[in-house]
N, C-alpha and C positions, 0 to 999 in steps of 0.2 A: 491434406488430411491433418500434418500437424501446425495446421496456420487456424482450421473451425476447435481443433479442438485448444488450441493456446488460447484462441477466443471464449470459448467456455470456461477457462482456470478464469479469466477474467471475469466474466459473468459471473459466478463462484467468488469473488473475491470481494466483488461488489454488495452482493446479496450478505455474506458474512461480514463486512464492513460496517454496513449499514443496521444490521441486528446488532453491532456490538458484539457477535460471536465469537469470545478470543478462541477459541480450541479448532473453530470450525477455520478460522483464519489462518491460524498458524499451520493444521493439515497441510496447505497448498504450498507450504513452502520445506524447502530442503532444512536438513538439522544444522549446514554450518552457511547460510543464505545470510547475504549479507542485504543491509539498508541502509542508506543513505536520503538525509532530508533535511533542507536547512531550517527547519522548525525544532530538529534536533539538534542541531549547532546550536540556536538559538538557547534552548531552555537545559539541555546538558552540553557545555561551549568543552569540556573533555574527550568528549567523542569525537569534536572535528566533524561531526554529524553523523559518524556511521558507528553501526553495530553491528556484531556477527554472533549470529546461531539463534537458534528460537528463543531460549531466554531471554535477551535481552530484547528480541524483538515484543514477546510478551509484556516485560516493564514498561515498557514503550508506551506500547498500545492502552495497556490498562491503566497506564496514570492515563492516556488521552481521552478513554473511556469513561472515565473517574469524572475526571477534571470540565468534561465537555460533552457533558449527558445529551445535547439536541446537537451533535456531532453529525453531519448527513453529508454523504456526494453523490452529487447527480450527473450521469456519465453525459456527456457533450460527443467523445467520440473515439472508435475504438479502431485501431489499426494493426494489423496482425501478420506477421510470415513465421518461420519455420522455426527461430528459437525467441522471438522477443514478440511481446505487445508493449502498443505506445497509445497509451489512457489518456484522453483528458477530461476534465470533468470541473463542475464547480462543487467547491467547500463550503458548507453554511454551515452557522452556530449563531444561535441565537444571541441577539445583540455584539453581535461583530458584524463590520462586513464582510459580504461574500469574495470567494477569492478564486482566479482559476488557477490551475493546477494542469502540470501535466507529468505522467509517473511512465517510466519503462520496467516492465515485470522481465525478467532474463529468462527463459524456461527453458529445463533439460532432462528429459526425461519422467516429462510429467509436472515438473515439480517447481516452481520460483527458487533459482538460484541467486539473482540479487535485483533490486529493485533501485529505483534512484527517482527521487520526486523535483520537480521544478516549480517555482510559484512565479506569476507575471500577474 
């Protein structure tokens, strides 16, 4: 039961991803849910990549919003048990290349407690 339905926060996470939905995005995640992603090393090198609590996840997302309007992933493949899904999917933005990616969402009670992206 809690493997279809962590599979659904994922499905959920996707659909609001892809809209650009920040409010609908941040729902899915707990208020002190931590992220990690070396695209966030990269472009804030203070964070050491990671951030914690909606807030900052919010900044995050809406400069990448902002910054990266034809911003899309398209899920390659979803893997799921009892507290974590393991996402991969490819990145595209217009005039970049595509990149894949693969993200583990941590889930407990419902909710994304910390996520962590890898890019190959």
């Amino acid at each position: 039961m809690a493997t279809e339905k962590n599979l659904s926060i994922a499905h959920l996470w996707f659909e609001a991803f892809n809209a650009h939905n920040l409010e609908k995005l941040l729902s899915l995640y707990d208020d002190e849910a931590q992220h990690f992603s070396p695209k966030l090393k990269i472009r804030h090198p203070e964070t050491y990549g990671l951030v914690v609590g909606k807030e900052s996840l919010r900044t995050w997302w809406q400069d990448a919003f902002e910054r990266l309007p034809s911003l899309h992933y398209k899920v390659t493949s979803l893997t799921s048990n009892s507290d974590r899904v393991f996402m991969e999917y490819i990145r595209t933005v217009t005039n970049e290349e595509n990149m894949l990616v693969a993200e583990v969402l941590e889930i407990k009670e419902g909710k994304i407690i910390a996520s962590r992206v890898y890019h190959g």
